[in-house]
Short mmCIF file of the C-alpha atoms (twelve columns), coordinates in Angstrom:
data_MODEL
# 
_entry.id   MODEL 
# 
loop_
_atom_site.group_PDB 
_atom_site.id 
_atom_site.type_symbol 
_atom_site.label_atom_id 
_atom_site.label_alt_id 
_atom_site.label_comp_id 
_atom_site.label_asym_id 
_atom_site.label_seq_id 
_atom_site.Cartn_x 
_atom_site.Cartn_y 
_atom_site.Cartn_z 
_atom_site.pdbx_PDB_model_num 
ATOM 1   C CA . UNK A 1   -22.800 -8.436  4.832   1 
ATOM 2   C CA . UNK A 2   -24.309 -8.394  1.289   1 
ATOM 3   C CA . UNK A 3   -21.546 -7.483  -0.139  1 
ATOM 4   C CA . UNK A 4   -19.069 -9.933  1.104   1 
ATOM 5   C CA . UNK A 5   -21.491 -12.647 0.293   1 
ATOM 6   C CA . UNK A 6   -21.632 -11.239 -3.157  1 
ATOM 7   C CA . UNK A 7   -17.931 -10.955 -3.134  1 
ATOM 8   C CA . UNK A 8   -17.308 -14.365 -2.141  1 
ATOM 9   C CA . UNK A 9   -20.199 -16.144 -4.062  1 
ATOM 10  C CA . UNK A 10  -21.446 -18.352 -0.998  1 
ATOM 11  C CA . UNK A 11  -21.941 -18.255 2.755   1 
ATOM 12  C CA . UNK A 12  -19.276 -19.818 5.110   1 
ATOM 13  C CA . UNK A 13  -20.587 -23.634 5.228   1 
ATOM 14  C CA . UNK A 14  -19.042 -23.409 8.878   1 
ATOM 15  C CA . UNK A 15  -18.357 -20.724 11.319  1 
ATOM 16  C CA . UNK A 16  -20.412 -17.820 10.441  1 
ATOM 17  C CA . UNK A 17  -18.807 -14.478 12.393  1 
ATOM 18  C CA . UNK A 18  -19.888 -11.549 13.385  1 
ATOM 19  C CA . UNK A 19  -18.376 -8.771  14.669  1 
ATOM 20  C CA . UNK A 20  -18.448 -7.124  18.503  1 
ATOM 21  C CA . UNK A 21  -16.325 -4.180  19.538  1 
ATOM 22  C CA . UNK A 22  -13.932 -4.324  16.671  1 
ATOM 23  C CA . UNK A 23  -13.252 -7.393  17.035  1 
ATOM 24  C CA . UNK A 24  -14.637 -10.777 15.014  1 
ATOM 25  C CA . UNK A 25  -15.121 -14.219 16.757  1 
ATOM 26  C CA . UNK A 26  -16.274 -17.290 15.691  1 
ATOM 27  C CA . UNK A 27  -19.845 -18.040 17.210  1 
ATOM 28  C CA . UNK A 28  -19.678 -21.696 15.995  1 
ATOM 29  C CA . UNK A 29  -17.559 -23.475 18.395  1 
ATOM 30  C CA . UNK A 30  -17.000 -26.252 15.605  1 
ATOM 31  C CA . UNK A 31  -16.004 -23.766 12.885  1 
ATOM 32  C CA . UNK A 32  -12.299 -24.567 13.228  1 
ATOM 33  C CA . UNK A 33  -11.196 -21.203 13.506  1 
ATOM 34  C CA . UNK A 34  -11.669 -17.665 15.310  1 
ATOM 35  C CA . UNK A 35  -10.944 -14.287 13.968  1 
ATOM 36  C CA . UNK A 36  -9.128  -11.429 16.199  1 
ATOM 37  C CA . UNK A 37  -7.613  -7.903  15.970  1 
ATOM 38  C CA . UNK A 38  -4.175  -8.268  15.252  1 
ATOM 39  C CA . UNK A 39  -1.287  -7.768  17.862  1 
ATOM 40  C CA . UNK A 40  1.725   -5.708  17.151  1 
ATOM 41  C CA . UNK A 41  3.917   -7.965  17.385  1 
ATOM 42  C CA . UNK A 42  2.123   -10.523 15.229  1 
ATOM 43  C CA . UNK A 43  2.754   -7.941  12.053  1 
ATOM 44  C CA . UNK A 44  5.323   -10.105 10.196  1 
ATOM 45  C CA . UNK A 45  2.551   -12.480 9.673   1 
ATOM 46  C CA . UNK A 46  0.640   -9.971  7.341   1 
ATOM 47  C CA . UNK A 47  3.951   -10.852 4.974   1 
ATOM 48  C CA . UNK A 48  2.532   -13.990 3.570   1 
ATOM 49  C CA . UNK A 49  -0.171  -12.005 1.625   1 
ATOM 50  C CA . UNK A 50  2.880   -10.003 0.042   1 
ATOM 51  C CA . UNK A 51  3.676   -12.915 -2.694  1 
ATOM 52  C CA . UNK A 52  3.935   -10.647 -6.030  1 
ATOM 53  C CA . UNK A 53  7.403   -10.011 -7.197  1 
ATOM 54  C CA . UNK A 54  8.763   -6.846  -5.059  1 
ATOM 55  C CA . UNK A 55  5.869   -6.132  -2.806  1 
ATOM 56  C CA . UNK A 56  7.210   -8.060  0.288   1 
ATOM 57  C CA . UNK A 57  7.577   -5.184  2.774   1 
ATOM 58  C CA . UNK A 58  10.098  -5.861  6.156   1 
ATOM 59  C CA . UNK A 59  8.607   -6.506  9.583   1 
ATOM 60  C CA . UNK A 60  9.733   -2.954  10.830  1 
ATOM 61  C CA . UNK A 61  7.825   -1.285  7.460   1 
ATOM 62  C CA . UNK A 62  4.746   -3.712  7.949   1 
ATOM 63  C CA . UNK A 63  4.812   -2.457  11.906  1 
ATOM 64  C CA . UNK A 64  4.804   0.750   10.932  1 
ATOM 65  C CA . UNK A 65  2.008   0.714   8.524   1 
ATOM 66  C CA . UNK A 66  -0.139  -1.667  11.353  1 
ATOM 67  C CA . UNK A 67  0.286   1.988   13.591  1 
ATOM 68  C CA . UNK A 68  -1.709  3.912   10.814  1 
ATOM 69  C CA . UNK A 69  -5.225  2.016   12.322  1 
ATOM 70  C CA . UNK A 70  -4.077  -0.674  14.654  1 
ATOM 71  C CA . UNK A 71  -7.814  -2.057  14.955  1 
ATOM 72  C CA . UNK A 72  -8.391  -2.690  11.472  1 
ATOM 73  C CA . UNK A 73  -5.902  -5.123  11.182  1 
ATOM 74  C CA . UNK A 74  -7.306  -8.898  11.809  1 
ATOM 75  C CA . UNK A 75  -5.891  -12.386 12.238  1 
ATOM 76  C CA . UNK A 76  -7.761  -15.940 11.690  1 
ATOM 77  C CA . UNK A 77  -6.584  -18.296 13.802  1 
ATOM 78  C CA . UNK A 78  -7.042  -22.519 13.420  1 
ATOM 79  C CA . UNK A 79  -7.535  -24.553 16.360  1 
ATOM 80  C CA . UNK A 80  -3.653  -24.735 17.186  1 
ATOM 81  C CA . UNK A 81  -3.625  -20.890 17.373  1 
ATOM 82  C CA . UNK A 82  -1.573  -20.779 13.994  1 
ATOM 83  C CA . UNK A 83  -2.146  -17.564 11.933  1 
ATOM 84  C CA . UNK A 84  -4.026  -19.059 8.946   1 
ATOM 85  C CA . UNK A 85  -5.629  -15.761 7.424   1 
ATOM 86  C CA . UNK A 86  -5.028  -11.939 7.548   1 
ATOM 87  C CA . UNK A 87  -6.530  -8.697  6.280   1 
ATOM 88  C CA . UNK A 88  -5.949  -4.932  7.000   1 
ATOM 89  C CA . UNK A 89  -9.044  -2.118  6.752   1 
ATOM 90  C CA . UNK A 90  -7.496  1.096   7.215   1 
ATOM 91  C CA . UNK A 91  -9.367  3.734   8.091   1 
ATOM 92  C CA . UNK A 92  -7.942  6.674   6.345   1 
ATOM 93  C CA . UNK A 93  -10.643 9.956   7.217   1 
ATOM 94  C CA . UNK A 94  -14.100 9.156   7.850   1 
ATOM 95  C CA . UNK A 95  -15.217 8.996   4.409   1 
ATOM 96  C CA . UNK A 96  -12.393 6.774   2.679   1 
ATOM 97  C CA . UNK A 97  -10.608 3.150   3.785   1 
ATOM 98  C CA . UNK A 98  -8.890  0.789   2.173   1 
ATOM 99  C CA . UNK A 99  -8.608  -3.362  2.685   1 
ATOM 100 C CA . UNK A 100 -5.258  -5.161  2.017   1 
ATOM 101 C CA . UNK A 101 -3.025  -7.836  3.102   1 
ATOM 102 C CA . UNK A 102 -5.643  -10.110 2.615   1 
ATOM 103 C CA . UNK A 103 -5.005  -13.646 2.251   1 
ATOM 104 C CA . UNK A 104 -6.153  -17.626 3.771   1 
ATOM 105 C CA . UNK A 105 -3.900  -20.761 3.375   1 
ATOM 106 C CA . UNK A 106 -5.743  -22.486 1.095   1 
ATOM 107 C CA . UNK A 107 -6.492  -25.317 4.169   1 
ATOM 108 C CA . UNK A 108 -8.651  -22.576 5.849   1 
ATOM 109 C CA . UNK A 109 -10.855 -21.387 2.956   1 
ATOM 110 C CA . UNK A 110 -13.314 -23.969 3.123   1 
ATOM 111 C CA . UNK A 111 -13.852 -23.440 6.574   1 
ATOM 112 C CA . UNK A 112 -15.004 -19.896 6.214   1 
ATOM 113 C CA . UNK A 113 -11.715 -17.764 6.823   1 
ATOM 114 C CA . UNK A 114 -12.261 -15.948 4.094   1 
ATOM 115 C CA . UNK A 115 -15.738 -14.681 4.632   1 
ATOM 116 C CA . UNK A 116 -15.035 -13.779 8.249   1 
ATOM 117 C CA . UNK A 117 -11.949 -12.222 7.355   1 
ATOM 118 C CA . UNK A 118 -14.281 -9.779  4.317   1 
ATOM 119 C CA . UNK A 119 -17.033 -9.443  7.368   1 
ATOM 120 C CA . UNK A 120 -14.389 -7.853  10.077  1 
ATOM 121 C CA . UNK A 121 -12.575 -5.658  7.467   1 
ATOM 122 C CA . UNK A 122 -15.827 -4.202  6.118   1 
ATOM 123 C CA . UNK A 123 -17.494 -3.989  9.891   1 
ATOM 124 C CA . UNK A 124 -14.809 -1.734  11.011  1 
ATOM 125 C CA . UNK A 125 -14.638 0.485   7.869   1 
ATOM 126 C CA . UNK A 126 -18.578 1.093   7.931   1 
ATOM 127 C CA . UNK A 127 -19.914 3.516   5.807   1 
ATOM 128 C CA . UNK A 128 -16.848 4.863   3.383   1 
ATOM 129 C CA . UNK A 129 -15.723 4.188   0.121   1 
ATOM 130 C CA . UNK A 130 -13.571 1.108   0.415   1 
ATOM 131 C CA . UNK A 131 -10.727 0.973   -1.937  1 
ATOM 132 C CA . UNK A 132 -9.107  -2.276  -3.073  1 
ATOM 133 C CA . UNK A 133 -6.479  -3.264  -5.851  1 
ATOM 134 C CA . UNK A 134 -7.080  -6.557  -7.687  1 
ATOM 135 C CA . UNK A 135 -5.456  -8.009  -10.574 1 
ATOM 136 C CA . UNK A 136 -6.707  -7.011  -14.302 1 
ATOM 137 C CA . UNK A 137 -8.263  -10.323 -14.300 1 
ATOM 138 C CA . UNK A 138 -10.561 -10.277 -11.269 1 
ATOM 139 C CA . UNK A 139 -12.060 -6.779  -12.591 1 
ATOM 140 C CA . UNK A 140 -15.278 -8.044  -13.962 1 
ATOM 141 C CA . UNK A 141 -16.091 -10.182 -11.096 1 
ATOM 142 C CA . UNK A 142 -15.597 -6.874  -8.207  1 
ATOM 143 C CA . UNK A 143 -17.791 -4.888  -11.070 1 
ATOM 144 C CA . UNK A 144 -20.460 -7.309  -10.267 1 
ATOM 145 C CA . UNK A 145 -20.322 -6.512  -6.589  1 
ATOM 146 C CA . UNK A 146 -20.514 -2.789  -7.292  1 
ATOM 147 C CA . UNK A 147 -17.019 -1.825  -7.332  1 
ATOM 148 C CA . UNK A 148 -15.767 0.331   -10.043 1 
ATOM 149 C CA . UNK A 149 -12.273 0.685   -11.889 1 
ATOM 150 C CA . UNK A 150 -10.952 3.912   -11.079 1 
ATOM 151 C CA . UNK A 151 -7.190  3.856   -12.691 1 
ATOM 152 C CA . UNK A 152 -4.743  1.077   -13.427 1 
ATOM 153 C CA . UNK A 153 -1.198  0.693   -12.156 1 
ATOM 154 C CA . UNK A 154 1.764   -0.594  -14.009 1 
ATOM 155 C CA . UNK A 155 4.466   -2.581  -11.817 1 
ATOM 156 C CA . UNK A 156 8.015   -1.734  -12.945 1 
ATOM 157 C CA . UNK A 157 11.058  -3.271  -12.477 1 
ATOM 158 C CA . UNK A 158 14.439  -2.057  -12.951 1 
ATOM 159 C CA . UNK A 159 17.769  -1.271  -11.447 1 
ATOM 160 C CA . UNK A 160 19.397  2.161   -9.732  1 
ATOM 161 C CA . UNK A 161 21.943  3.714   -12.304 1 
ATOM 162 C CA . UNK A 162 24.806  6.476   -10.970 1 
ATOM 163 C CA . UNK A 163 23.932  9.100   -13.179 1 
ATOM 164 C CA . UNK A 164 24.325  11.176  -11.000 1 
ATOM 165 C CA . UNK A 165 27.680  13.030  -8.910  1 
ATOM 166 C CA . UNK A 166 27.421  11.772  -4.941  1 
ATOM 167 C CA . UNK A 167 23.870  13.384  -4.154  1 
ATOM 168 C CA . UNK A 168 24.699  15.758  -1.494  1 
ATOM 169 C CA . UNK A 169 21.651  18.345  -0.050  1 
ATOM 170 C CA . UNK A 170 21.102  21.597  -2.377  1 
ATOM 171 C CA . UNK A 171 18.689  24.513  -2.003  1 
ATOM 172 C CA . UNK A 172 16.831  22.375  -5.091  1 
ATOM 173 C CA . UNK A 173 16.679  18.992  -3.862  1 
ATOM 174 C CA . UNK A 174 17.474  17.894  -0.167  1 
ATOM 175 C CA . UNK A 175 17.363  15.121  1.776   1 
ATOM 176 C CA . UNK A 176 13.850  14.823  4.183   1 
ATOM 177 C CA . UNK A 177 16.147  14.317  7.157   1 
ATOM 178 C CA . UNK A 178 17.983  17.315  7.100   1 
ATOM 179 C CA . UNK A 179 14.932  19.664  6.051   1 
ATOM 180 C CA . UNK A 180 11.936  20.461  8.339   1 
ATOM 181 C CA . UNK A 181 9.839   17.840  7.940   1 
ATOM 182 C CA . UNK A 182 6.619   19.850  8.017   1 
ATOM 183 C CA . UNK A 183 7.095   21.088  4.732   1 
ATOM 184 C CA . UNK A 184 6.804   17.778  3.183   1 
ATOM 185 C CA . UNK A 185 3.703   16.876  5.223   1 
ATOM 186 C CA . UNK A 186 1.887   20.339  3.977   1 
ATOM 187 C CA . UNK A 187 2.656   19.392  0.652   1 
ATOM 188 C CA . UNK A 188 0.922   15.928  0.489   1 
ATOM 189 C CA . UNK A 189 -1.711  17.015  2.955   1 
ATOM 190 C CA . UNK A 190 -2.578  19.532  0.046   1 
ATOM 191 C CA . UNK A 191 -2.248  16.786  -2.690  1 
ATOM 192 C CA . UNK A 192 -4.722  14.590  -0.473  1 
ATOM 193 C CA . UNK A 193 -6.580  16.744  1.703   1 
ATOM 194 C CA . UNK A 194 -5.639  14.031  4.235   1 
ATOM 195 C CA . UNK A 195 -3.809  15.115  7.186   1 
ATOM 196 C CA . UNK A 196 -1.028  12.052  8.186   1 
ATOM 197 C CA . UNK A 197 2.214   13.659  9.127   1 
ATOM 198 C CA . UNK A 198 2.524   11.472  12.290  1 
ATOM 199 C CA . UNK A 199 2.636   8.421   9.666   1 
ATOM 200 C CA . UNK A 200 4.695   10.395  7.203   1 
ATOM 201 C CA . UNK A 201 7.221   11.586  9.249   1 
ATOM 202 C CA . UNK A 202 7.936   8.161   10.502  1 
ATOM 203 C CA . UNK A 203 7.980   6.481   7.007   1 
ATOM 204 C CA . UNK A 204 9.679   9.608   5.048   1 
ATOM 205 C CA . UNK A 205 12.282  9.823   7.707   1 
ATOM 206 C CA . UNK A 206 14.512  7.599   6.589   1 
ATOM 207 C CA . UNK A 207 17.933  6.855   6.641   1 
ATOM 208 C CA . UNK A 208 20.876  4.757   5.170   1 
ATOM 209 C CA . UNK A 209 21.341  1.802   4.475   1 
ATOM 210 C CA . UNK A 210 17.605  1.868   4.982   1 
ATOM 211 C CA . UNK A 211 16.498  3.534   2.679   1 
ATOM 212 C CA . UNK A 212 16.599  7.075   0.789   1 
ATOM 213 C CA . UNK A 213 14.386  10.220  0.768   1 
ATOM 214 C CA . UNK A 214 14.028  13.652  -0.760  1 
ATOM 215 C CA . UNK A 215 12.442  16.791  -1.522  1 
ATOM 216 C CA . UNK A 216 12.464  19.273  -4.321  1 
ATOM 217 C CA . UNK A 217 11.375  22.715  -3.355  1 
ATOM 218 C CA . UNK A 218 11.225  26.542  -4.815  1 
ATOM 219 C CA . UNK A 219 12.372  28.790  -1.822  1 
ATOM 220 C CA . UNK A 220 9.831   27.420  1.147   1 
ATOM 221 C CA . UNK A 221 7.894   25.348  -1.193  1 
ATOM 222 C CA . UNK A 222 8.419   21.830  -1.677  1 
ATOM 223 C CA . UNK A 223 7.286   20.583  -5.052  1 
ATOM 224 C CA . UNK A 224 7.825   16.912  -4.392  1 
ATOM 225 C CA . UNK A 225 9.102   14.182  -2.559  1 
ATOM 226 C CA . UNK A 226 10.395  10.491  -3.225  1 
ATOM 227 C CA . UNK A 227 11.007  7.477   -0.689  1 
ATOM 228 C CA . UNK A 228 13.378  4.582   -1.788  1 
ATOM 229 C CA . UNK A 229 13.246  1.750   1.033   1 
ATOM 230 C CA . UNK A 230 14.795  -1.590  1.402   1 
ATOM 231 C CA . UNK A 231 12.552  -4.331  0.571   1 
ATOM 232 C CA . UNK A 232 12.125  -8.025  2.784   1 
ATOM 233 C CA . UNK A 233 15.151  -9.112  0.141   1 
ATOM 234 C CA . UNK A 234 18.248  -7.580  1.053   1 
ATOM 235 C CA . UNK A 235 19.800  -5.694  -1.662  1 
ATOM 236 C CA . UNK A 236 16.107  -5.169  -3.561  1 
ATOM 237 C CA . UNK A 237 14.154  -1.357  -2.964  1 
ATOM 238 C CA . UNK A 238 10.618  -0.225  -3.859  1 
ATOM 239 C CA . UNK A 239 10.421  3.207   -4.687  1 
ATOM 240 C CA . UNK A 240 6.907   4.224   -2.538  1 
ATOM 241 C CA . UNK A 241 5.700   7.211   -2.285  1 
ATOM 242 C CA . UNK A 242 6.758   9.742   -5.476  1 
ATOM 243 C CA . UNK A 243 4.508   12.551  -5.491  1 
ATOM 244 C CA . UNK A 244 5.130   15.693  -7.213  1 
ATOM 245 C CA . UNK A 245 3.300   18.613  -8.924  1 
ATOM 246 C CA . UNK A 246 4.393   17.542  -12.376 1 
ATOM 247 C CA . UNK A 247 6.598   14.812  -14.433 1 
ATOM 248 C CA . UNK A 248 9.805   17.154  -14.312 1 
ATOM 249 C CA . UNK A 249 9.769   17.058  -10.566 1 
ATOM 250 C CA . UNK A 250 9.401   13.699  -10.332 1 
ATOM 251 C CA . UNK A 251 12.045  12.953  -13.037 1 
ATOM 252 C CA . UNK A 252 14.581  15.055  -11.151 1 
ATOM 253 C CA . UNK A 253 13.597  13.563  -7.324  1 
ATOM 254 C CA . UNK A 254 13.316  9.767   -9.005  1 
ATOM 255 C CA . UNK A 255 16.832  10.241  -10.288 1 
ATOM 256 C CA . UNK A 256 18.122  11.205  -6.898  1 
ATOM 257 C CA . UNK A 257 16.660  8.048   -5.294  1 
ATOM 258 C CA . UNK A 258 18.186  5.471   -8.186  1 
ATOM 259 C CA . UNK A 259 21.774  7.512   -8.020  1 
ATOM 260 C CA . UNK A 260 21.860  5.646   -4.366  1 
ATOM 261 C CA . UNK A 261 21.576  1.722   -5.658  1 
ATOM 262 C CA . UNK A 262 23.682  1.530   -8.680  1 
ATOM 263 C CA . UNK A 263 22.312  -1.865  -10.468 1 
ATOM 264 C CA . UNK A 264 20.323  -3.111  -7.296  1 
ATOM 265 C CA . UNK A 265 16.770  -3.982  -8.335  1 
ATOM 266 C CA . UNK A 266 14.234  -1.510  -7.140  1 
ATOM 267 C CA . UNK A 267 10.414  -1.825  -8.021  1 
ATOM 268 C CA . UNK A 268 7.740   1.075   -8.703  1 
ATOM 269 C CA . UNK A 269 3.817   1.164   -9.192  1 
ATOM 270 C CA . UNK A 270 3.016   3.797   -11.090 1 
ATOM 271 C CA . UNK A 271 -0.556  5.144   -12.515 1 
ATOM 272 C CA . UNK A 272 -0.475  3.756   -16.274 1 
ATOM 273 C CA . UNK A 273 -2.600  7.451   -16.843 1 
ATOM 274 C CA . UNK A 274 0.684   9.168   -16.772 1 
ATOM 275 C CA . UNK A 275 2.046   8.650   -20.114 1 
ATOM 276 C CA . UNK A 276 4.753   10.890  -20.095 1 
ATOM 277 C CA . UNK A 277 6.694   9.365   -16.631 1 
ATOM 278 C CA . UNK A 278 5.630   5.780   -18.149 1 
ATOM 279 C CA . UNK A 279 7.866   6.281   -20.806 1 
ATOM 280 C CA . UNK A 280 10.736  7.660   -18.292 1 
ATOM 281 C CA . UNK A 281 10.716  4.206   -16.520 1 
ATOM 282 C CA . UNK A 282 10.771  1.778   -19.970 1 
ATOM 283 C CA . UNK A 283 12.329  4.163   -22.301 1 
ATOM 284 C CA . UNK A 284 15.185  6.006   -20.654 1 
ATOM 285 C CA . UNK A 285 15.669  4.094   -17.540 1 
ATOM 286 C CA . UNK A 286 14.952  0.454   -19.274 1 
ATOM 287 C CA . UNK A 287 12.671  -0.828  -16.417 1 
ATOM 288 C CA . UNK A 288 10.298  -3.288  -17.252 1 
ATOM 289 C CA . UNK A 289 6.611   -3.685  -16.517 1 
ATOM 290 C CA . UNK A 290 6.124   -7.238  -14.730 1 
ATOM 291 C CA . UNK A 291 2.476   -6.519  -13.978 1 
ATOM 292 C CA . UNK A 292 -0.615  -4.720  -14.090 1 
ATOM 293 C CA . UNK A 293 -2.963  -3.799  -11.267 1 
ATOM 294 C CA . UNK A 294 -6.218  -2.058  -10.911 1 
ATOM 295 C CA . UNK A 295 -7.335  -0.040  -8.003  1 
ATOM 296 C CA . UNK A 296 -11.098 -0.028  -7.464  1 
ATOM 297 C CA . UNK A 297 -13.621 2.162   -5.302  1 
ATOM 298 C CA . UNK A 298 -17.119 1.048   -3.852  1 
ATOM 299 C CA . UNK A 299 -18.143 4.048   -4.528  1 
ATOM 300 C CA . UNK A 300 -16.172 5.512   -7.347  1 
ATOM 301 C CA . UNK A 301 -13.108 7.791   -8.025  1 
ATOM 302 C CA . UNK A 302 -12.372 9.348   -4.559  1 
ATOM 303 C CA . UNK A 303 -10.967 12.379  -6.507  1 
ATOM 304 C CA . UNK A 304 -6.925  11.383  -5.710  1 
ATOM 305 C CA . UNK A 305 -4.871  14.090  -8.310  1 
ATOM 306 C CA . UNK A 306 -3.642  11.055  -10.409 1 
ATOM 307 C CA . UNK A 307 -1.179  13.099  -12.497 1 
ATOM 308 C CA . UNK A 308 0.919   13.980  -9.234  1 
ATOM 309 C CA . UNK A 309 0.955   10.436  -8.081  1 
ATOM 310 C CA . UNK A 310 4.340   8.672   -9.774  1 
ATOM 311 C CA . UNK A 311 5.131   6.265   -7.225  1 
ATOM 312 C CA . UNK A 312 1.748   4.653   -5.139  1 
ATOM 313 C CA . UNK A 313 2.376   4.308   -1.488  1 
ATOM 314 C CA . UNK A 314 1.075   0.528   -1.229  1 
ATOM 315 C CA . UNK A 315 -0.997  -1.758  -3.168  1 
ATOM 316 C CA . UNK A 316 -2.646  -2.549  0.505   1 
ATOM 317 C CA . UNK A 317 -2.887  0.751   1.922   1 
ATOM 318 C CA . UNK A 318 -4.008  2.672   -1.190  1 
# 
């Protein structure tokens, strides 16, 4: 509780919550709002926290990603019932989790949302490192709380280019859905130490017009692996995740997925720490940086292998 008060700078005037049984309700009948786990079918809603340029996410995607901790997802609700507030706390192992989609109409913040909102998310994460990504601005303020800048993230912008002949599956580079798909989960639980094939497998597993995916491997060994999806806006694609043991890789696999969308747009986040791929996006393939994010720990650098991280995964799942 400290350290949403510190977060937010003030109590709730109305509605303090608290939180029973993974779920957070109003105890102040007059607060003019109640917090709840969020349904299934209510994931569109978590949408209206996606408002930066290419981070809108489609209701199947934002489904999919509600299945990775379905009780750390939360709703506020105003006295009509409308969905006024949102936030996600995944629980990635028992020592790491990571808040997102957070976000009040500005009607509700007076009233508390956002407090409760912080209160829930941090209740059901308890006692791990909580990741968060805020804009460069907001840095100084979440250093005050005790949060501390781990690495920065550019956001690119550009659009697929045909350099390539019709991508067709090699012994090099293969599409995910016609290799088997535990390869690709061994390889990033190795990069993470974090075992998630059941999410992976749904995510990676993609198909046209969809979306794209692929793997670069030596013999039995994959190497890397890139997912292209279709963004909320038809005809748009973010590029989420590229992970790969080295820029080469991920040159070779990020060429593959941009050889599907000739001059669509297609977005990327990518760790500003890796020079070298930085200069692959705005120098060779003319993207454009639009933005700059910063992802930041409660308790410091949770060790991720930044310079085999190209393409982040989510700017609200970590």
């Amino acid at each position: 509780m400290e350290l949403v008060l510190r977060l937010l700078g003030r109590q709730a005037a109305q509605g303090t919550a608290r939180v029973i049984g993974g779920r957070c309700l109003s105890t102040d009948s007059g607060s003019g709002f109640k917090v709840r786990t969020l349904h299934h079918k209510e994931c569109a809603s978590l949408a209206i926290s996606q408002t930066r340029e290419g981070a809108r996410l489609t209701s199947e995607d934002l489904k999919q990603l509600h299945q990775i901790d379905p009780e750390g997802f939360f709703v506020a609700l105003d006295d009509n019932g409308d969905i006024v507030g949102t936030i996600g706390a995944v629980r990635w192992t028992d020592k790491l989790g990571y808040i997102g989609f957070y976000h009040a109409v500005d009607s509700a913040k007076d009233l508390g949302v956002e407090e409760a909102l912080w209160t829930a998310a941090m209740s059901h994460l308890g006692d791990r490192n909580v990741g968060i990504e805020v804009d460069a601005a907001d840095v100084e303020k979440c250093e005050q709380l005790g949060f501390q800048e781990v690495w920065r993230n550019g956001c690119f912008k550009g659009v697929g280019v045909a350099l390539l002949p019709e991508m067709q599956s090699t012994n090099i580079v293969r599409r995910i859905t016609e290799m088997p798909f535990s390869k690709v989960a061994y390889f990033d639980e190795d990069l993470f130490g974090l075992e998630r094939m059941k999410f992976l497998y749904k995510w990676a597993n993609v198909k046209p017009p969809t979306g794209h995916s692929y793997a670069l491997s030596e013999g039995d060994t994959v190497l890397g692996y890139g997912v292209l999806r279709q963004l909320h806006k038809i005809g748009h694609h973010r590029i989420a995740p590229l992970y790969c043991r080295n820029t080469a890789v991920a040159q070779v696999l990020l060429l593959a997925l941009l050889n599907n969308i000739p001059q669509e747009p297609v977005y990327v986040d990518s760790p500003l720490s890796n020079p070298s791929f930085t200069r692959i996006l705005t120098t060779d393939l003319r993207m454009e940086q639009i933005g700059e994010r910063v992802r930041m720990f409660s308790r410091g650098d949770p060790g991720f292998p930044l310079q085999k991280m190209f393409g982040m995964l989510s700017c609200d799942l970590g």
